[in-house]
N, C-alpha and C positions, 0 to 999 in steps of 0.2 A: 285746503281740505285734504282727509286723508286718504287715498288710495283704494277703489272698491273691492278692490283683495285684502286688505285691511280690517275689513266690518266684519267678516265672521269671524276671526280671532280676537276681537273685541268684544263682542258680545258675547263667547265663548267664556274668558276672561270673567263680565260682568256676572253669568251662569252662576259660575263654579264659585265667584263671591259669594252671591245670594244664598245657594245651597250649604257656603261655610257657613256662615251669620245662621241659617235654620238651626243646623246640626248642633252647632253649637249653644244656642237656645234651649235646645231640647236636652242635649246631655246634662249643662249647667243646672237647669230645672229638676232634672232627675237628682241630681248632688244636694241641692240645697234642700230637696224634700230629704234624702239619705242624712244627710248633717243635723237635722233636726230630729231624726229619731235617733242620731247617735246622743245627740245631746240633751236625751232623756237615759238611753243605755249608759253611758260615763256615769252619771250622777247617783244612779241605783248601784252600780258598782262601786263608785268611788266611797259611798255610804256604808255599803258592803264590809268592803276593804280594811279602809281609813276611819270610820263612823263620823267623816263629813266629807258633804259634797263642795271642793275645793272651785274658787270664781272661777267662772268663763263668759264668752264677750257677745251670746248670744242675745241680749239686752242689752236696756240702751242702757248708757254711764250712770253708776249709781253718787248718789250727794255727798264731798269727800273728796274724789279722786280728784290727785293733781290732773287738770288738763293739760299742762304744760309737759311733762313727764311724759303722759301718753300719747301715742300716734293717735291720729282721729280714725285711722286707719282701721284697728280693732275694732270701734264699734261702728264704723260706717259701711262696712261691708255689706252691702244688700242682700238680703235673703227672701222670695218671695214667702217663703214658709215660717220666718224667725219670729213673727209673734203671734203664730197660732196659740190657743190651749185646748190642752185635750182633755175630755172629760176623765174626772177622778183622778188627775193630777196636777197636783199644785206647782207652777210655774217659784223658780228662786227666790228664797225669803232674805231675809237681814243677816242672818246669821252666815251666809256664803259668801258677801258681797265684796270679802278682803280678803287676800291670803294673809296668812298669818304671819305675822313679825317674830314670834318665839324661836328664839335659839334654836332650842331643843328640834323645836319641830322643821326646820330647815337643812337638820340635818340625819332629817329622817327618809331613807330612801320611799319615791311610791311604786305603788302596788305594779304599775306599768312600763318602770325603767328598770332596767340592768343592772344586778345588783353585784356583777362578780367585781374581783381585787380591785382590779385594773380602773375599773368605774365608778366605784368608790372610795377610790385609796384618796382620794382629797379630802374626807371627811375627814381621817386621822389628824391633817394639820394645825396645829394648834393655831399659826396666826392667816389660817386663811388664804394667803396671797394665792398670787398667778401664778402659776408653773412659766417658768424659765430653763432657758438655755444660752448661756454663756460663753462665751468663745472668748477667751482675754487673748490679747499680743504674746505671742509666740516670742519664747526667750532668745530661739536663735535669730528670729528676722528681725529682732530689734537691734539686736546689736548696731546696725547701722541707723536706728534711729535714737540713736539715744541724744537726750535734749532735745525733744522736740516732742511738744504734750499728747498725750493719746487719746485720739476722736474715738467718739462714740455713735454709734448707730443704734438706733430700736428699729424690728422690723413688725409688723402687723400682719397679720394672714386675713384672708377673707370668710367669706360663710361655710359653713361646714366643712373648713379645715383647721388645720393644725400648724403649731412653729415649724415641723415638719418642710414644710414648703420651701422654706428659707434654709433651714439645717443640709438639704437631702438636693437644695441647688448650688445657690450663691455661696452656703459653709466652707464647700468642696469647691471650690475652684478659686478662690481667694489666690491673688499673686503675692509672693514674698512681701514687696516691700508694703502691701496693705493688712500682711500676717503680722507686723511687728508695727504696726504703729492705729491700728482701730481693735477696739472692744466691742465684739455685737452682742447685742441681747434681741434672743428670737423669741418673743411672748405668743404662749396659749390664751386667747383672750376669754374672758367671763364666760360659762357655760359651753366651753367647745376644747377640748382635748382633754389633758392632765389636768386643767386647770379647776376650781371649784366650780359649782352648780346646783348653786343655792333655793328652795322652794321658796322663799318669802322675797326674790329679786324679780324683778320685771323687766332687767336686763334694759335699764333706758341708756342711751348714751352718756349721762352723766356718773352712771354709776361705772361702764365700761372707764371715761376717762378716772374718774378715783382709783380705781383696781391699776389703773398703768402707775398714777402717781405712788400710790402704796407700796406699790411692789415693783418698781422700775425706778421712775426717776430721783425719788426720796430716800431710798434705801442707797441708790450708790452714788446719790450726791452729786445728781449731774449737772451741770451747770451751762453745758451746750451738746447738741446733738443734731445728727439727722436721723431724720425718718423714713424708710421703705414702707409701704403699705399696697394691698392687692384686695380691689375689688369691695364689701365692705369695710373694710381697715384700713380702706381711706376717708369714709369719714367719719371715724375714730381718730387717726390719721391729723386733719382739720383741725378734729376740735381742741388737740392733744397742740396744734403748729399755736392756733390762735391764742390760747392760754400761755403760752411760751415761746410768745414769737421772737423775744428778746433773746431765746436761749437755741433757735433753732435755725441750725448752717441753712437745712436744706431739705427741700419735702419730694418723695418722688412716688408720685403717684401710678397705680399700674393699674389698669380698665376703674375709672374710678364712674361709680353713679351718678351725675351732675344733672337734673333736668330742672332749669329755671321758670318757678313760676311764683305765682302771687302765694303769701306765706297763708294764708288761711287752706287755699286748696293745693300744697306742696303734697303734701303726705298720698292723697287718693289719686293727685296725677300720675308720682312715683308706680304706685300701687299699679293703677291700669296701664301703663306705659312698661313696665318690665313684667306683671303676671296679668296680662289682660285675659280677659277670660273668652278663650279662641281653644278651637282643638288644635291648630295648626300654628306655627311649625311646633310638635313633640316638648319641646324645654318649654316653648311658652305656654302649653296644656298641664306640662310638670309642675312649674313654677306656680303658676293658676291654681292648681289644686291643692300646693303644700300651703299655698301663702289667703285663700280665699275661705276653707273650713278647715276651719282650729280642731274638728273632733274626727273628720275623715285625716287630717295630719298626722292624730296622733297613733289612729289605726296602723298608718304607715313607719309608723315611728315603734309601736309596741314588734309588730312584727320583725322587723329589721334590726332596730338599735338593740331590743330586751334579748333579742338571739342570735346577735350577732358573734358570738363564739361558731354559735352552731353555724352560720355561713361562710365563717373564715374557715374553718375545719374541712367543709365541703369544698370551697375552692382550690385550699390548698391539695385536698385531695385530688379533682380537676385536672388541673396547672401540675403537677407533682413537684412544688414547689413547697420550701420548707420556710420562706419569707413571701409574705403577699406585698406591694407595691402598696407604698406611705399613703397615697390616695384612696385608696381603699380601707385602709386602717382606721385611716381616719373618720370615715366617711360617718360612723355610728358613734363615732366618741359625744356624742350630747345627748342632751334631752328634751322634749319635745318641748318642754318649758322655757328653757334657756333658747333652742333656734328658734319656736315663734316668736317669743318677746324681742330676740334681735332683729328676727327679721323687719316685723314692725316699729317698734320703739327705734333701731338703728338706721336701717334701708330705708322705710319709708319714712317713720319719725324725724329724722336727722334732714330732711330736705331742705323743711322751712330754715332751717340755721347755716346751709350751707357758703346762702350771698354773704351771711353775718363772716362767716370766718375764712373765707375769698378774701372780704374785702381788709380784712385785718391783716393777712397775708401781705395782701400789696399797701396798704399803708407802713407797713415795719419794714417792707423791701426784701423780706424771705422770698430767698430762690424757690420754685417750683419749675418741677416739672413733670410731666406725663406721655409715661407709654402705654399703647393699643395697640393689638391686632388688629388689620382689619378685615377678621371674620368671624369676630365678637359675635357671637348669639345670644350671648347674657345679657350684658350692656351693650347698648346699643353705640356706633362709634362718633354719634353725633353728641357724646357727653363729651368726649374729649374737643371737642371742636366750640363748644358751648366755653369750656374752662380759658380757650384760645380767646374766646370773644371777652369772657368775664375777666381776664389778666392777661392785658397784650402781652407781656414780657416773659410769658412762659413758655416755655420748649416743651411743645408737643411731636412726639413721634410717633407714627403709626407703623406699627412694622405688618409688612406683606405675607400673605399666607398663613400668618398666625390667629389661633380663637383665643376666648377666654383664658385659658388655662396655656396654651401654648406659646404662649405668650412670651412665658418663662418656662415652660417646661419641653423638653426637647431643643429651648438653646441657651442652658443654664451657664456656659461661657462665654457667648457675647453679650448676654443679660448683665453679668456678673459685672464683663468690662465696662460696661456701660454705668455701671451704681458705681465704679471707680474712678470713672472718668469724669462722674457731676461731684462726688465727695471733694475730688483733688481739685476743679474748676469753683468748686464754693467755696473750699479752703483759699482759696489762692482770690479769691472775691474780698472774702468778709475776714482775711488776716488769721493769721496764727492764733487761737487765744486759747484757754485751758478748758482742758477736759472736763 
């Protein structure tokens, strides 16, 4: 038994739960009555606007939709208000129920995103692709590798960043003899940086893995590679190893999302298990909110992303800094379309499919491995200890004092050495073979 000095900071404890679980009742209440009037204000506008009011997932699944495609996520989200009607307005007819597939009209900016150079300059591209960044073998550090073929790396960023991450850590600090014998390609993946950001995508994981093969693997003819990925862009990441397990040295996963469970309810465990709906702690109130209403989101998304000139202009006036920090730059480079549809269809979508492409992993014998911080507040660091259980043979490391993001940022040259030290320990695994 416990100690009777013990009992009042236990029950103290129990209190302050009880009181959170209220609070938090009450605000989410108040949101989901707010999300339901925004989700007649969008529609009046968007009619406004556009002269129609474009789908949204406040109803349930209309006849049609791939299920498989979509997270169950979007429309299971509970709303105690989501199927009121109000008098003298008609609830979404047939005509809304699809975004539209026309060319044309996907690449027509809306009324609510950002329309300057910078955020639209992916329209101009004729084929479409990814934006890429390239780093070929430096002429001088090869010299000493010549004859001997040149590996290739893809690197993946996570949610609401950019190739950036990789360009702005691991680019910069590359040692000679990895400057003349690896080619990296840092991709902007589907709806987040330079990269396109299509109205008529839904941004499911399948279309992210086409967009890599389209504009990555196909185009320069790869034939083996590894993979970095951070956070969601690893399991883009996955699905990118399992489709091409034959072709892949080595996968190094950095805070990667793994929560195993039964494939029917992957997606809404995900869902509650990284944006449960808690005030406390702040990120998981944040996450909560971006990731639970699609129309209070994109409130937060008009304000920010559509003006984000005018925030950058202000900081940097601030800071009296004539460059603001990549993370910040990046932070508004999408659109509310392209981050919700990832965040669901990707994060929470991708769950059920994860054991599938584990176990495809360890059947072909592809190297993985995985680093964490451990003071992860995103992901939680029992995913990485999960991937421990789902593939004995992978290297997990949990680096100390590190979160989310610090993962790699702040020790962008031990990080570096370390993606050099699994490339050259895989090569020396799985043999010499061509680029």
């Amino acid at each position: 038994m416990l100690p009777a000095s013990n009992f009042p900071g236990k029950w103290a404890g129990y209190l302050v739960e009880i009181l959170h679980v209220i609070l938090s009742f009450i605000v989410f209440l108040g949101l989901d009555f707010l999300e339901t009037l925004l989700c007649i204000m969008y529609r009046c506008l968007d009619e406004f606007f556009e002269g129609k009011a474009p789908h949204c997932y406040c109803e349930k699944r209309t006849d049609g939709e791939e299920e498989n495609e979509l997270s169950e996520t979007l429309y299971g989200r509970k709303n105690l208000f989501g199927q009121m009607s109000f008098p003298g307005y008609p609830r979404k007819g047939k005509e809304c129920d699809k975004v539209t597939s026309d060319h044309q009209r996907q690449l027509v900016n809306r009324w609510s995103d950002c329309g300057c150079e910078s955020c639209v300059s992916w329209m101009k591209a004729g084929d479409q692709k990814l934006h890429l960044v390239v780093k070929e073998p430096s002429q001088d550090s090869s010299e000493g590798s010549k004859g001997n073929p040149i590996e290739n790396v893809i690197f993946l960023h996570g949610f609401l960043c950019s190739s950036s991450i990789w360009t702005e850590t691991v680019f910069q600090n590359l040692s000679e003899s990895v400057k003349g014998k690896y080619r990296l390609f840092a991709v902007d993946l589907l709806g987040f940086g330079k990269s396109p950001k299509p109205r008529d995508s839904l941004y499911t994981l399948r279309e992210h893995l086409d967009m890599i093969e389209q504009s990555v693997i196909c185009p320069f003819d790869l034939k083996s590679f590894h993979l970095v990925a951070h956070s969601m862009g690893c399991i883009i990441a996955l699905a990118v190893a399992a489709k091409y397990s034959k072709s892949v040295k080595s996968i190094t996963l950095v805070a990667p999302p793994y929560l195993p469970s039964s494939k029917d309810g992957a997606s809404l465990a995900v869902l509650n298990r990284l944006a449960g709906r808690r005030l406390w702690p702040p990120l998981l109130f944040g996450a909560a909110f971006m990731s639970w209403y699609e129309h209070l989101g994109r409130c937060v998304c008009f304000f920010v992303c559509r003006n984000h000139r005018a925030w950058e202009s202000l900081l940097k006036l601030l800071t009296r800094r004539r460059d603001l920090n990549f993370i910040i730059m990046d932070l508004p480079r999408h659109t509310h379309h392209s981050a919700w549809h990832s965040m669901h269809n990707v994060i929470c979508g991708g769950a059920k499919y994860m054991d599938d492409y584990l176990e495809s992993l360890i059947e072909n014998k592809v190297k993985l491995y995985v680093i964490q911080g451990d003071r992860d507040q995103v992901i939680p660091i029992e995913c990485s200890v999960n991937i421990r259980r789902k593939v004995p043979n992978a290297e997990v490391t949990i680096v100390p004092n590190a979160d989310h993001n610090s993962v790699i940022l702040g020790r962008e040259k031990d990080f570096t050495e370390t993606l050099e030290q699994i490339w050259v320990s895989s090569a020396d695994i799985n043999g010499t073979g061509p680029g």
